[in-house]
ZADO-1210 file (C-alpha; in nm, 4 decimals, padded with zeros to 6 digits):
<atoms>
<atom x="21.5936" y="00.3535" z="05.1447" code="UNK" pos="1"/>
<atom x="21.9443" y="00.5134" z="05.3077" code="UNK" pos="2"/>
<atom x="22.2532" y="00.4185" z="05.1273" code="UNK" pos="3"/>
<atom x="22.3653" y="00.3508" z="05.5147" code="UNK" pos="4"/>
<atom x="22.7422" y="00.2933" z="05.6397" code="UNK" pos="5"/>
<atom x="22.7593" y="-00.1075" z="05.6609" code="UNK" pos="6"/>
<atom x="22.7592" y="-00.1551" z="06.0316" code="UNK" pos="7"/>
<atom x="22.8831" y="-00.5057" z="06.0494" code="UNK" pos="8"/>
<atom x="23.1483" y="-00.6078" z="06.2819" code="UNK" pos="9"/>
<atom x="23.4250" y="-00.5703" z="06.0519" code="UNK" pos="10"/>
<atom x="23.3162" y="-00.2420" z="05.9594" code="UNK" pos="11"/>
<atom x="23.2780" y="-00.1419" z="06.3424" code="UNK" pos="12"/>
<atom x="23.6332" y="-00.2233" z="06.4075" code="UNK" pos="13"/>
<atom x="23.7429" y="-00.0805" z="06.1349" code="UNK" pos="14"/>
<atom x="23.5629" y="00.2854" z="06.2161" code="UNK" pos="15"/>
<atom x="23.6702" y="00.2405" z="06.5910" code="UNK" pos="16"/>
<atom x="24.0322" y="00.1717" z="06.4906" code="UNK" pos="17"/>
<atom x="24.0335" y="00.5041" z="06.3534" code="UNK" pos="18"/>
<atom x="23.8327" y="00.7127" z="06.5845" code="UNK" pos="19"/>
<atom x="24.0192" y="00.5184" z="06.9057" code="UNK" pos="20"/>
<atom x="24.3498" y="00.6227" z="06.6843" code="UNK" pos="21"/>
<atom x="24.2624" y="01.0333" z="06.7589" code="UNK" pos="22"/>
<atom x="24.1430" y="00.9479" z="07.0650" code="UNK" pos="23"/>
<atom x="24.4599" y="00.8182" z="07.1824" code="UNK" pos="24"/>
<atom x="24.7041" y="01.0162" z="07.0317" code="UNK" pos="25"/>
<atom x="24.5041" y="01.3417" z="07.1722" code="UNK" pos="26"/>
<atom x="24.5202" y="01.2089" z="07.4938" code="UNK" pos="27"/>
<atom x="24.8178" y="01.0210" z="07.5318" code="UNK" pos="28"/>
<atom x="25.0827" y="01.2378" z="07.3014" code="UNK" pos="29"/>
<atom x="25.4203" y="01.1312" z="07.3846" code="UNK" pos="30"/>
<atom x="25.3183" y="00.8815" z="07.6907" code="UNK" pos="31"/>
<atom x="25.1038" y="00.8631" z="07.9729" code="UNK" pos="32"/>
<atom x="25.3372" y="01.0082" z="08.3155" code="UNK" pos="33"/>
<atom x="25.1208" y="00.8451" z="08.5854" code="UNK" pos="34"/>
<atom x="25.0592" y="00.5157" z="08.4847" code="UNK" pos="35"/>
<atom x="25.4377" y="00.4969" z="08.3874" code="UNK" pos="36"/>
<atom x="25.4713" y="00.5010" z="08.7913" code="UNK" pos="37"/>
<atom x="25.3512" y="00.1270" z="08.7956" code="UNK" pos="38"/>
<atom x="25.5339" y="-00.1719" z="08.7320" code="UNK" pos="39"/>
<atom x="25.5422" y="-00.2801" z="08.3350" code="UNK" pos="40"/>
<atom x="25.4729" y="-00.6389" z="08.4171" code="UNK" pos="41"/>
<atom x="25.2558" y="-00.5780" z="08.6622" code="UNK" pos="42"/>
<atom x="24.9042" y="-00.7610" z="08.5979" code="UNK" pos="43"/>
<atom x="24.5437" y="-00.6084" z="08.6428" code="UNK" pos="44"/>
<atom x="24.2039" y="-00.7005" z="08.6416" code="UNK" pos="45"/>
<atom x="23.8876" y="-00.4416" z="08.6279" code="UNK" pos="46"/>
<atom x="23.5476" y="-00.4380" z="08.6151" code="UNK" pos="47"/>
<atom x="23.3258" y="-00.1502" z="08.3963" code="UNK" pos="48"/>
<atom x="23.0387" y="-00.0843" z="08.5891" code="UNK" pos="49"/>
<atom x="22.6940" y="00.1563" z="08.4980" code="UNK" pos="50"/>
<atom x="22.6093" y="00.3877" z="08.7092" code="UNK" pos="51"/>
<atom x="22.2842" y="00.4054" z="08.5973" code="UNK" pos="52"/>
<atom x="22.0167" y="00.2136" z="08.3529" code="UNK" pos="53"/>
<atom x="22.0934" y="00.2893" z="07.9850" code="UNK" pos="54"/>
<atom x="22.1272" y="00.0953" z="07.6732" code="UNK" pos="55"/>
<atom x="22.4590" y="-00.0290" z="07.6066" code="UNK" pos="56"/>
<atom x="22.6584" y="00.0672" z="07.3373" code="UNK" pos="57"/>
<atom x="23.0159" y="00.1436" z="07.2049" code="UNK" pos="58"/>
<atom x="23.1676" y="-00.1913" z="07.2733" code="UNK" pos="59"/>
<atom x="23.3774" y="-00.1477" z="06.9744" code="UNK" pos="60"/>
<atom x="23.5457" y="00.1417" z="07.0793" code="UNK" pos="61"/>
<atom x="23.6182" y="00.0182" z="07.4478" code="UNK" pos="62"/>
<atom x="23.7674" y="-00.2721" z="07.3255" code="UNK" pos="63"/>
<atom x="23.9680" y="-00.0894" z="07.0659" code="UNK" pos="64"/>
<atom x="24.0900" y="00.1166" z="07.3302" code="UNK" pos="65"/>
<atom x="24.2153" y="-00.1377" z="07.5353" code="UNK" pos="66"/>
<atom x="24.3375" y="-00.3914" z="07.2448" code="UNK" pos="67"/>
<atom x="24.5670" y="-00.0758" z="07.1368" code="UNK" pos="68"/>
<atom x="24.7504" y="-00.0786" z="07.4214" code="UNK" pos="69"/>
<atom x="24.7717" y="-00.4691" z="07.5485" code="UNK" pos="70"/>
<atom x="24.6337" y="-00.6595" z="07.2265" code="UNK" pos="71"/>
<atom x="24.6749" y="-00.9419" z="07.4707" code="UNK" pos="72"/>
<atom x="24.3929" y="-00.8271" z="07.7079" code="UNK" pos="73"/>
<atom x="24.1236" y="-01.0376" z="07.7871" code="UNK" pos="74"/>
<atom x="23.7993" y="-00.8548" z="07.7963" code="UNK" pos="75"/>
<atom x="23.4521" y="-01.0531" z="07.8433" code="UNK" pos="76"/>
<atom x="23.1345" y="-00.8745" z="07.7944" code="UNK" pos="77"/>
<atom x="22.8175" y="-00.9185" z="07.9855" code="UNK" pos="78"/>
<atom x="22.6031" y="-00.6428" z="07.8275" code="UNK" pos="79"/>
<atom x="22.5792" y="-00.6370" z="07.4326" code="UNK" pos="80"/>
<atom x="22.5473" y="-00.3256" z="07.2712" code="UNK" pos="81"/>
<atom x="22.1821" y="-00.2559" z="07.2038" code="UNK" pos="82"/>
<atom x="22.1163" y="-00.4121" z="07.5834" code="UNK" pos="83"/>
<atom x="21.9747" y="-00.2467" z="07.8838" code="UNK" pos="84"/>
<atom x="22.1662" y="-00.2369" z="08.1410" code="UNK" pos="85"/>
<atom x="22.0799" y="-00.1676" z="08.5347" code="UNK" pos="86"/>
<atom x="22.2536" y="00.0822" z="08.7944" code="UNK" pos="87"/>
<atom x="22.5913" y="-00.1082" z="08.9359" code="UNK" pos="88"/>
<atom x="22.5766" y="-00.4027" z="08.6952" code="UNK" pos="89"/>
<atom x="22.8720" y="-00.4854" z="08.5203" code="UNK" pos="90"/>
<atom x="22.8900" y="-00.4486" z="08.1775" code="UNK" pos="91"/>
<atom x="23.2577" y="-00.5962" z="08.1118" code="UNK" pos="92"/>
<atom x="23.5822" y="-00.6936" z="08.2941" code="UNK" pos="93"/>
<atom x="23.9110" y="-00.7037" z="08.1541" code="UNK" pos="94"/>
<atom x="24.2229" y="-00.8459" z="08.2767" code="UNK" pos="95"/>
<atom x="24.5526" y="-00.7423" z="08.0829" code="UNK" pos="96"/>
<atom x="24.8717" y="-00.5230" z="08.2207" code="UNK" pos="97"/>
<atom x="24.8232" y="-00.2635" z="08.4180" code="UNK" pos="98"/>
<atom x="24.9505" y="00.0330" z="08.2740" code="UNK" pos="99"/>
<atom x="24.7856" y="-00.0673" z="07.9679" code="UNK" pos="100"/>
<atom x="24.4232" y="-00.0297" z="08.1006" code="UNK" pos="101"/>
<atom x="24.5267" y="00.2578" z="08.3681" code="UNK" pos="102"/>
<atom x="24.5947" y="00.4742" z="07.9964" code="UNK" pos="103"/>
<atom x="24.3099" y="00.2954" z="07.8296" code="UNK" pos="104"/>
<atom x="24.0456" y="00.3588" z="08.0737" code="UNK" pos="105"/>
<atom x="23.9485" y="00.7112" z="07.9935" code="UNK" pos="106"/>
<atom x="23.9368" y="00.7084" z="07.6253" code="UNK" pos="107"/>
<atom x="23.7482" y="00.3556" z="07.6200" code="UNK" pos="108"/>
<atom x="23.4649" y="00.5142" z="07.9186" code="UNK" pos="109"/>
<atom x="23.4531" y="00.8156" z="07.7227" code="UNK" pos="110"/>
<atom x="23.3148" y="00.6507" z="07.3860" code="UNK" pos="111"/>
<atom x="23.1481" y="00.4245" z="07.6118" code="UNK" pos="112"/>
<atom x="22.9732" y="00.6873" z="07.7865" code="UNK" pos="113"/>
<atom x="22.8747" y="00.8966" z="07.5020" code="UNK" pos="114"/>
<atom x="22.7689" y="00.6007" z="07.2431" code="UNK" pos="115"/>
<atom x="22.5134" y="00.4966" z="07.4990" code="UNK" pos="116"/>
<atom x="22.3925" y="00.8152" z="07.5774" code="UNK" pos="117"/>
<atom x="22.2699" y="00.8499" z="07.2324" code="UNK" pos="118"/>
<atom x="22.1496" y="00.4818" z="07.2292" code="UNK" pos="119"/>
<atom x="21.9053" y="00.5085" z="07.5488" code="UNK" pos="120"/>
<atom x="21.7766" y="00.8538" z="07.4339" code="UNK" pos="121"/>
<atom x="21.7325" y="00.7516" z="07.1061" code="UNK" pos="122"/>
<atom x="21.5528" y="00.4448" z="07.2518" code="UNK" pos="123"/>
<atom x="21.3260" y="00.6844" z="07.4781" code="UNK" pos="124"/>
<atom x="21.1768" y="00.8307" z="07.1763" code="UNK" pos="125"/>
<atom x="21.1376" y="00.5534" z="07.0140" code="UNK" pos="126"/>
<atom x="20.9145" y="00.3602" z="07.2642" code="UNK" pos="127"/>
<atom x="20.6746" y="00.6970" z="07.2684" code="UNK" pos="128"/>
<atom x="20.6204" y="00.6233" z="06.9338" code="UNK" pos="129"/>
<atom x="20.5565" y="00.2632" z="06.9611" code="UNK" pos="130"/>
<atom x="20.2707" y="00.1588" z="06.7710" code="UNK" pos="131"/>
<atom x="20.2325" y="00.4285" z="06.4905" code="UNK" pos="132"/>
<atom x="20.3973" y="00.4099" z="06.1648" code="UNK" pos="133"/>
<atom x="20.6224" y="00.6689" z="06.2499" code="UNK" pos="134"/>
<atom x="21.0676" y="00.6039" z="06.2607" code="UNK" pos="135"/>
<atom x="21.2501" y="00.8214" z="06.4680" code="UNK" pos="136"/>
<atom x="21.5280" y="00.9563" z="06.2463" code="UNK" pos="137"/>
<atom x="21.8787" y="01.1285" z="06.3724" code="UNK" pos="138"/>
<atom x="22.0445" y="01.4081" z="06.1454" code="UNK" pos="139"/>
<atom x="22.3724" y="01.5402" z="06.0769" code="UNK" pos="140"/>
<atom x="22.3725" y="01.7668" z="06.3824" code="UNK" pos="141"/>
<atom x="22.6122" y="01.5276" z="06.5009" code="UNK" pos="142"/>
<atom x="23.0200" y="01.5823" z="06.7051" code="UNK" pos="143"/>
<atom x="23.2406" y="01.6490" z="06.4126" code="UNK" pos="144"/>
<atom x="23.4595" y="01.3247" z="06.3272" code="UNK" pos="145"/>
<atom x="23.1671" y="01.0462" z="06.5392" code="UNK" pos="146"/>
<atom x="22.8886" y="01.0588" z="06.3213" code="UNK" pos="147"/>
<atom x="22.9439" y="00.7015" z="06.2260" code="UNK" pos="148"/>
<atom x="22.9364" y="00.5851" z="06.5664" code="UNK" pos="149"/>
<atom x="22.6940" y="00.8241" z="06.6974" code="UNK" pos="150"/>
<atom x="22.4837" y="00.6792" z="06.3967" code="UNK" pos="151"/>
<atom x="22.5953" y="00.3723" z="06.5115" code="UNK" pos="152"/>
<atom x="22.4255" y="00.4060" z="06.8491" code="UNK" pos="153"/>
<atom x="22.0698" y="00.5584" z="06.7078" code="UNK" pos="154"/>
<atom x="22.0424" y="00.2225" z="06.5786" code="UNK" pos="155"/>
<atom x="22.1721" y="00.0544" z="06.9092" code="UNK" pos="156"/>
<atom x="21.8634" y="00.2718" z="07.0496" code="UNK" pos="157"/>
<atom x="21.6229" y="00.1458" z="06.7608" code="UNK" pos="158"/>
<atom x="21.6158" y="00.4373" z="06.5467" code="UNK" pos="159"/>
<atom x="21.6465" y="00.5016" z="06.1761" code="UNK" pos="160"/>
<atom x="21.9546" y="00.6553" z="06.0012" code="UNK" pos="161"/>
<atom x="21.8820" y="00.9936" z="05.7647" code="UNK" pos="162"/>
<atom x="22.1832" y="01.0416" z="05.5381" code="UNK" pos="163"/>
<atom x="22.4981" y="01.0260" z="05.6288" code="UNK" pos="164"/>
<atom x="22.6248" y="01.3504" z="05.4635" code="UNK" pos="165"/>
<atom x="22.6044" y="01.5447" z="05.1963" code="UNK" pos="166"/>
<atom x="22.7450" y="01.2709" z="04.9782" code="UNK" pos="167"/>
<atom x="22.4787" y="01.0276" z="04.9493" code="UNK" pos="168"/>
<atom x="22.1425" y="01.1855" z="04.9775" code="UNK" pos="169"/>
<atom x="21.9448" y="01.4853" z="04.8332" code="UNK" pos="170"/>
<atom x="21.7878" y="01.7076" z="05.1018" code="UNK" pos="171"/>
<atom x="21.6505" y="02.0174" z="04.8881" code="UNK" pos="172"/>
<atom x="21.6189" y="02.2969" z="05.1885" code="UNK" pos="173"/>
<atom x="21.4338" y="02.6417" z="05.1381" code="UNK" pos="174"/>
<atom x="21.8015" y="02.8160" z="05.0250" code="UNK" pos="175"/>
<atom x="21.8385" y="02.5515" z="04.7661" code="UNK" pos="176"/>
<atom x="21.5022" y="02.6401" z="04.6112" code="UNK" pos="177"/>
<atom x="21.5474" y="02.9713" z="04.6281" code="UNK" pos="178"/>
<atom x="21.8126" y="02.9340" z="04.4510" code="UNK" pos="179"/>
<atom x="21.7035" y="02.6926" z="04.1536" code="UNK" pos="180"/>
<atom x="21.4215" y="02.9255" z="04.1115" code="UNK" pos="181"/>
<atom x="21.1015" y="02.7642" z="04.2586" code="UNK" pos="182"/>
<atom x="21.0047" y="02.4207" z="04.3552" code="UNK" pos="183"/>
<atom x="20.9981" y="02.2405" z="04.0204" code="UNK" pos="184"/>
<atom x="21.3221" y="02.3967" z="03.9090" code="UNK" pos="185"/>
<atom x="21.5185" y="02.2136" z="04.1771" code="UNK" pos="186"/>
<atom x="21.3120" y="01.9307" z="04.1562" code="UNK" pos="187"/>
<atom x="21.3935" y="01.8745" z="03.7821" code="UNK" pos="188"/>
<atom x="21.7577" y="01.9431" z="03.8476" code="UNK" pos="189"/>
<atom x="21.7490" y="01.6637" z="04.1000" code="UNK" pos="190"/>
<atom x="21.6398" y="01.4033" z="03.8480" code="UNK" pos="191"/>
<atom x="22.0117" y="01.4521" z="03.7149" code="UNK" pos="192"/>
<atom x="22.1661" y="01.3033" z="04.0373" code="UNK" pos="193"/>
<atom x="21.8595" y="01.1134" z="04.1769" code="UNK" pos="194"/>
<atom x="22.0452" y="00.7385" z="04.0237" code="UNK" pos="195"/>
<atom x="22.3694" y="00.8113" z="04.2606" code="UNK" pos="196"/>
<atom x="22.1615" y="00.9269" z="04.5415" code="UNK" pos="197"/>
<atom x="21.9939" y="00.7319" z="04.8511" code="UNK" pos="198"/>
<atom x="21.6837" y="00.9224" z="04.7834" code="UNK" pos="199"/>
<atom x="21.5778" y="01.2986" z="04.6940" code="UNK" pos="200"/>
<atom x="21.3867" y="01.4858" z="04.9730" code="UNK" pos="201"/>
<atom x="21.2532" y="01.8326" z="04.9299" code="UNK" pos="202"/>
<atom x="21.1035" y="02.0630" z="05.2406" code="UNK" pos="203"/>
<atom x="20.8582" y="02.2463" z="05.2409" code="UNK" pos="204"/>
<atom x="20.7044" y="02.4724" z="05.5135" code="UNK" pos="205"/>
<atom x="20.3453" y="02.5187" z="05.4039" code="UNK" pos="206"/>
<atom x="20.0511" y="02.3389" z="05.2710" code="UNK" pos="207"/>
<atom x="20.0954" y="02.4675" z="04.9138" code="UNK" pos="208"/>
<atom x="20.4348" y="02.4472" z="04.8622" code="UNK" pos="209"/>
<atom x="20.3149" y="02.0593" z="04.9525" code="UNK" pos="210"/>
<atom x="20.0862" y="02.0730" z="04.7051" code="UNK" pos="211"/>
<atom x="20.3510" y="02.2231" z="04.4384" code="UNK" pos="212"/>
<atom x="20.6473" y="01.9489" z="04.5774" code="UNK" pos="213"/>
<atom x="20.3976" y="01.6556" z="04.5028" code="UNK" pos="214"/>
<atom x="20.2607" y="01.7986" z="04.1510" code="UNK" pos="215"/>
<atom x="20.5991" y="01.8044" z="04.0526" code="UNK" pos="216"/>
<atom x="20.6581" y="01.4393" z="04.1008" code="UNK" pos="217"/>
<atom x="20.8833" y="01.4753" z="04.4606" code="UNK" pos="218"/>
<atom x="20.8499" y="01.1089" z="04.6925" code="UNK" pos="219"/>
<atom x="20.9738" y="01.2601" z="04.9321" code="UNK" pos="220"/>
<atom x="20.8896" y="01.5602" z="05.1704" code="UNK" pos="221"/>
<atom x="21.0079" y="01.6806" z="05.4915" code="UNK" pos="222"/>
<atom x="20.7580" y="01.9375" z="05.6506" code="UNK" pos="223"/>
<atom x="20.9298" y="02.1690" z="05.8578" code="UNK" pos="224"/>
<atom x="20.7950" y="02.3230" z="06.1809" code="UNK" pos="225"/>
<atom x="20.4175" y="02.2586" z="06.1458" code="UNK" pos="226"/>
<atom x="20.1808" y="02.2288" z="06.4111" code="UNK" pos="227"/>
<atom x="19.9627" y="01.9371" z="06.4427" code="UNK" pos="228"/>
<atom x="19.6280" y="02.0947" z="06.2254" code="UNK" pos="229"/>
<atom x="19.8734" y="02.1853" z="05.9333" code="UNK" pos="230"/>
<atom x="20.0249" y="01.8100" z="05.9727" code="UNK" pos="231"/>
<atom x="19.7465" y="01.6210" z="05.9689" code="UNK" pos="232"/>
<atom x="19.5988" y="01.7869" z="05.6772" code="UNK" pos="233"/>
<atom x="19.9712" y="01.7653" z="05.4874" code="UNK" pos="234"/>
<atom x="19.8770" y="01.3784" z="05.5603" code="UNK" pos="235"/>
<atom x="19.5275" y="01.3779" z="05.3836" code="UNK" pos="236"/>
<atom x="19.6673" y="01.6320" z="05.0931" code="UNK" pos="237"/>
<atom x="19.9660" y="01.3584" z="05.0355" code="UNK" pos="238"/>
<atom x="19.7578" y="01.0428" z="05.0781" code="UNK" pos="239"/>
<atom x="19.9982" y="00.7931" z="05.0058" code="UNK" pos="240"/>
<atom x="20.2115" y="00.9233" z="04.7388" code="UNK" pos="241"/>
<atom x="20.5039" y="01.0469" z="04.9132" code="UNK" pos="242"/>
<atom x="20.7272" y="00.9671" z="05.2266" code="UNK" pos="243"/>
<atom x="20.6977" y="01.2095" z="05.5112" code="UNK" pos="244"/>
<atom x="20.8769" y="01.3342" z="05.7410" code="UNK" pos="245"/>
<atom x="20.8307" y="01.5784" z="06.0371" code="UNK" pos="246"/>
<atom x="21.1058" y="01.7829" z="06.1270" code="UNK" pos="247"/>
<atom x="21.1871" y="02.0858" z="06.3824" code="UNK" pos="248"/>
<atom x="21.1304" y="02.1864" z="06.7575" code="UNK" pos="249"/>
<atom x="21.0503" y="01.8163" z="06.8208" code="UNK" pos="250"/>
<atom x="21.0084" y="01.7536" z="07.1976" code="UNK" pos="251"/>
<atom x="20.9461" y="01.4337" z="07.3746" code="UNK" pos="252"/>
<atom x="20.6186" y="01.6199" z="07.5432" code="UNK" pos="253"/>
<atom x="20.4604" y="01.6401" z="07.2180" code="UNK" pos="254"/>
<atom x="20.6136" y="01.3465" z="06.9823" code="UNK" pos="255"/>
<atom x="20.3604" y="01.1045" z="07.0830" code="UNK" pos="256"/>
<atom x="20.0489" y="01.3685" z="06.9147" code="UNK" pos="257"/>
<atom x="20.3106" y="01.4123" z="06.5812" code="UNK" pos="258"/>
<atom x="20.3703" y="01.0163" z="06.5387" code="UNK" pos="259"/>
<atom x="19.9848" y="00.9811" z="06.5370" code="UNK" pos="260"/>
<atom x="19.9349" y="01.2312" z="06.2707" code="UNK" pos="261"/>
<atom x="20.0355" y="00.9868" z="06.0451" code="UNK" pos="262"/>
<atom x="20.3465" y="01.0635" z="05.9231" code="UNK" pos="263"/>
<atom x="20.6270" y="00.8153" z="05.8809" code="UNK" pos="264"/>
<atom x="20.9511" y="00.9381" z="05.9945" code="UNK" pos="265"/>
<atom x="21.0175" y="01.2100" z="06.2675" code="UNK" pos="266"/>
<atom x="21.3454" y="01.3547" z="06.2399" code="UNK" pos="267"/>
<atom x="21.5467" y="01.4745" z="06.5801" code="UNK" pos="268"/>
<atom x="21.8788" y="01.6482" z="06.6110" code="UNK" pos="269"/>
<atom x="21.8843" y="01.6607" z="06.9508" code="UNK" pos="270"/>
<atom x="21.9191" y="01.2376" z="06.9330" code="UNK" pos="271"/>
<atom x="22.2899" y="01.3117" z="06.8612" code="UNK" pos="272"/>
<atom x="22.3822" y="01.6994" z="06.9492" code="UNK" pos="273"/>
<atom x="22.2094" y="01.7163" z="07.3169" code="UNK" pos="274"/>
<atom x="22.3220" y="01.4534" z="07.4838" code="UNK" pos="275"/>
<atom x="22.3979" y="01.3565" z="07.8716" code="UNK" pos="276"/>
<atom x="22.6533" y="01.1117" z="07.9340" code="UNK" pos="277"/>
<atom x="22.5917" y="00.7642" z="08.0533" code="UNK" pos="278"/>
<atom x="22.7673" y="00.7635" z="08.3654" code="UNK" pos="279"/>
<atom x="23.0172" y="00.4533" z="08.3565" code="UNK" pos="280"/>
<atom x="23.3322" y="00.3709" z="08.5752" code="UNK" pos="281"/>
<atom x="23.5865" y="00.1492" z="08.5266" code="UNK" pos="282"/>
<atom x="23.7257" y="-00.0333" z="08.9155" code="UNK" pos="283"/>
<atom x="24.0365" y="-00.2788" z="08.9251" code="UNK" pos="284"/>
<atom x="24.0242" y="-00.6384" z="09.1698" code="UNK" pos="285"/>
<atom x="24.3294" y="-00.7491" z="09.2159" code="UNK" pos="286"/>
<atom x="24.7073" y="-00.6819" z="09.0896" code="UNK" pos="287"/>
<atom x="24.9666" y="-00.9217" z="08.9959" code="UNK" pos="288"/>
<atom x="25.3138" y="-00.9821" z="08.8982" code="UNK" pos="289"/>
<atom x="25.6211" y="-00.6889" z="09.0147" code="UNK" pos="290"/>
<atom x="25.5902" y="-00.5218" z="09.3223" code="UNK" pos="291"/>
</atoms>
């Protein structure tokens, strides 16, 4: 249904190429003083350990990270992204110069760290909802410049992708109808752009304006901040002939009651915006080479 971003691997290094790129150049500038206190042919080899269970994910990044600086690393991964892993397992070593991963290691942990943040909370809501016919969907409320990866991860976690901006999907909020003049105003105008778009979606905050969204022909509908009476009769009223999708003040105390309303996707901002970092560190072995 979501004209997605292609996530294959030559897409992945492609996006972490660029966002590693930034990352770098913000935190390197002009060159990094303290590891330029080792040795340049001085050899390394380091372990990335979790600190704590989470779902892998951001293995693109690391590595691009790394690559940028010694594209002759060698980095072997024991965790894929999209795996669990345990406190103090390791997830990957590399071996490459020194100075190389000493100004690598903080931009490759950081992506590292936030990328599977989002995966192993977005996998947290997903296993509430196990069983019902409900996906749990991220949003745009998203870092500015990562929402591909931290799209990228939601799916690491096993959740679904909403748009991907406001490019390639129609998402008619209560401003937009005001706007157009009612519900089957906008509606109609949508039918103009509906061919380029991923899908049209139109919310809708009470039962009629339900009604009024499905009379006028919408497949779509995203009910905003109902409780669970209003929802499950929004389910009966639609019957079948729309997707829906809960959204607003969604908390993992009550998602379990809204996934068995019925409904089919449950949209969550706070997949991507509230986030606590997977806590990660990176540990070298052994040294080699100039002394």
């Amino acid at each position: 249904m979501t004209k997605s971003f292609d996530f294959s691997a030559q897409s992945l290094q492609q996006l972490a190429h660029s966002d590693v790129t930034r990352a770098l150049l913000e935190d390197v500038g002009t060159g990094d003083l303290t590891a330029g206190l080792i040795a340049p042919d001085r050899m390394a080899r380091a372990r990335v350990l979790a600190r704590e269970s989470a779902v892998v994910c951001g293995q693109a990044w690391a590595q691009a990270a790394i690559l940028a600086l010694d594209p002759q690393a060698q980095i072997t991964w024991y965790v894929q992204d999209g795996g669990r892993c345990e406190a103090n397992q390791v997830v990957f070593e590399v071996e490459g110069r020194a100075q190389a991963l000493l100004t690598a290691e903080r931009t490759a942990l950081n992506f590292l760290q936030l990328l599977s943040a989002v995966a192993t909370k977005t996998a947290t809501y997903v296993a509430v909802v196990a069983g019902t016919r409900a996906a749990i969907v991220d949003t745009r409320k998203t870092l500015p410049g990562l929402r591909l990866a931290q799209k990228y991860a939601v799916r690491c976690g096993g959740g679904t992708n909403h748009r991907v901006g406001l490019y390639d999907a129609v998402l008619i909020k209560e401003n937009h109808i005001a706007a157009a003049g009612g519900i089957p105003q906008v509606l109609r105008q949508a039918d103009k752009v509906a061919a380029a778009a991923a899908f049209v979606e139109i919310e809708v905050e009470t039962l009629e304006q339900l009604k009024e969204a499905l009379d006028a022909g919408a497949r779509m509908v995203l009910l905003d901040n109902m409780g669970l009476p209003t929802l499950q009769e929004a389910v009966r009223i639609n019957a079948g002939r729309a997707i829906l999708e809960i959204s607003g003040g969604v908390t993992l105390d009550g998602l379990r009651a809204l996934a068995e309303t019925g409904v089919d996707r449950i949209s969550i901002g706070t997949l991507t915006k509230d986030v606590q970092a997977t806590d990660y560190s990176m540990r070298f072995d052994t040294f080699a080479g100039a002394q």
